[in-house]
C-alpha positions as CSV (number, residue, x, y, z in Angstrom):
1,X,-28.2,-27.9,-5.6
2,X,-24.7,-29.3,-7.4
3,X,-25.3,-30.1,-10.9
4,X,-22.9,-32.6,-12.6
5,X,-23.4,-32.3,-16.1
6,X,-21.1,-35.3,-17.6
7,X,-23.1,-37.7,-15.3
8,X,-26.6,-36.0,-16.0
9,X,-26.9,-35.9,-12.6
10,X,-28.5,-33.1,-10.3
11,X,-28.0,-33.0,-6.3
12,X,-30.6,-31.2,-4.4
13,X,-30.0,-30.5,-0.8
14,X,-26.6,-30.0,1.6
15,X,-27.6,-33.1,3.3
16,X,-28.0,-34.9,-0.2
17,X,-24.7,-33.5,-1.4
18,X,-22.6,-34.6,2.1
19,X,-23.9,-38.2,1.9
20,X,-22.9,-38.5,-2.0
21,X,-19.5,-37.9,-0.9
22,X,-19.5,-39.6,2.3
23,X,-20.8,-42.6,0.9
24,X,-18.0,-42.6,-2.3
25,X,-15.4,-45.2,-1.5
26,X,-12.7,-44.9,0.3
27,X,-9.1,-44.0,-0.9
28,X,-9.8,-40.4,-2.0
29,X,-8.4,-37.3,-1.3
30,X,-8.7,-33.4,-2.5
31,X,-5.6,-31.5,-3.8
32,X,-6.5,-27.9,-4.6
33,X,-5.1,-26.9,-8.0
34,X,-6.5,-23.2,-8.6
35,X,-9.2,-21.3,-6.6
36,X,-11.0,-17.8,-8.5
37,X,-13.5,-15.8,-6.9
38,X,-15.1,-12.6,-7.9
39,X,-18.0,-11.7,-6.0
40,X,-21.0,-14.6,-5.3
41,X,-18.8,-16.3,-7.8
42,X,-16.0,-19.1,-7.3
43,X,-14.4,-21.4,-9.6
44,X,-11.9,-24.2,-8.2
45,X,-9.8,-26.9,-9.9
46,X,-8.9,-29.6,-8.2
47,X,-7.5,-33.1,-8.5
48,X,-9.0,-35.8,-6.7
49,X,-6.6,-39.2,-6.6
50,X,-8.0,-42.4,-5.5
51,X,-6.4,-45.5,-4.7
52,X,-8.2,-48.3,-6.9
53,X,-10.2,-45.6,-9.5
54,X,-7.0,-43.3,-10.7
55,X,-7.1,-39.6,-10.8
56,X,-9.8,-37.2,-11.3
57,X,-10.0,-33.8,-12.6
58,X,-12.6,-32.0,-11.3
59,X,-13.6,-28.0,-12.7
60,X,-16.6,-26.8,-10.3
61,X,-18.6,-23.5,-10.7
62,X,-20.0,-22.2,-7.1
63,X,-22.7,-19.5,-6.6
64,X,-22.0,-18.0,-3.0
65,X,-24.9,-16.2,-1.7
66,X,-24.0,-14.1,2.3
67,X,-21.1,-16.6,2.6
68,X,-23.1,-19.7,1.9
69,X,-23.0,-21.8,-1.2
70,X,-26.2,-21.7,-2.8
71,X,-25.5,-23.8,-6.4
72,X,-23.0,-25.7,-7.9
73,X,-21.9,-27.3,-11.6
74,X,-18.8,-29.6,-11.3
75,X,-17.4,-31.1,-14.5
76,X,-15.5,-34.3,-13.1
77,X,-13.5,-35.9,-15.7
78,X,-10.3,-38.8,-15.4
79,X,-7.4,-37.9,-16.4
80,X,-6.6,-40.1,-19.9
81,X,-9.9,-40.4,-20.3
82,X,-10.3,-38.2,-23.4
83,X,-7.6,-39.5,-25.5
84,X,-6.1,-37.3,-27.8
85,X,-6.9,-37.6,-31.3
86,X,-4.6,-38.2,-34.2
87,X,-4.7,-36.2,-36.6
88,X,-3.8,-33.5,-33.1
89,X,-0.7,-35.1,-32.7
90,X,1.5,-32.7,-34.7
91,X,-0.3,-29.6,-33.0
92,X,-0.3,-30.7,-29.5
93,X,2.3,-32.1,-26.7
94,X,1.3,-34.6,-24.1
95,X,1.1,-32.8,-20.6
């Protein structure tokens, strides 16, 4: 099961999970930003460009049970797409 909590949407099933991204449009790709793990857990950030949608920014929370992934919550996210706020633009730089 892969949660994604910004969409309110909940993926039950590997098979479920495969077509979801094998059905997304094409243009995509994966770049690997960070990988942690510690144990059954694993956190990875990646950044997911596509062609006609821009870039995503994806933060995804793994539970790995004898080597197999067993849950998942992925925060997804475009980049730009939470605007910094005014009154922050004396206390923070634009990346």
């Amino acid at each position: 099961m892969v949660e994604w909590p910004v969409s309110a949407e909940r993926i039950v099933g590997n098979k479920n999970f495969v077509a979801v991204n094998s059905e997304y449009p094409g243009g995509w790709s994966i770049r690997v930003l960070r990988i942690v793990a510690d144990g059954s857990e694993v956190v990875s950030e990646v950044e997911v460009p596509h062609d006609e949608f821009g870039v995503f920014r994806v933060a995804s929370f793994w539970t790995v049970q004898q080597g197999r992934i067993v849950r998942g919550r992925e925060y997804w996210t475009s980049v730009g797409a939470d605007p910094r706020p005014e009154w922050r633009a004396a206390l923070a730089e634009p990346m």
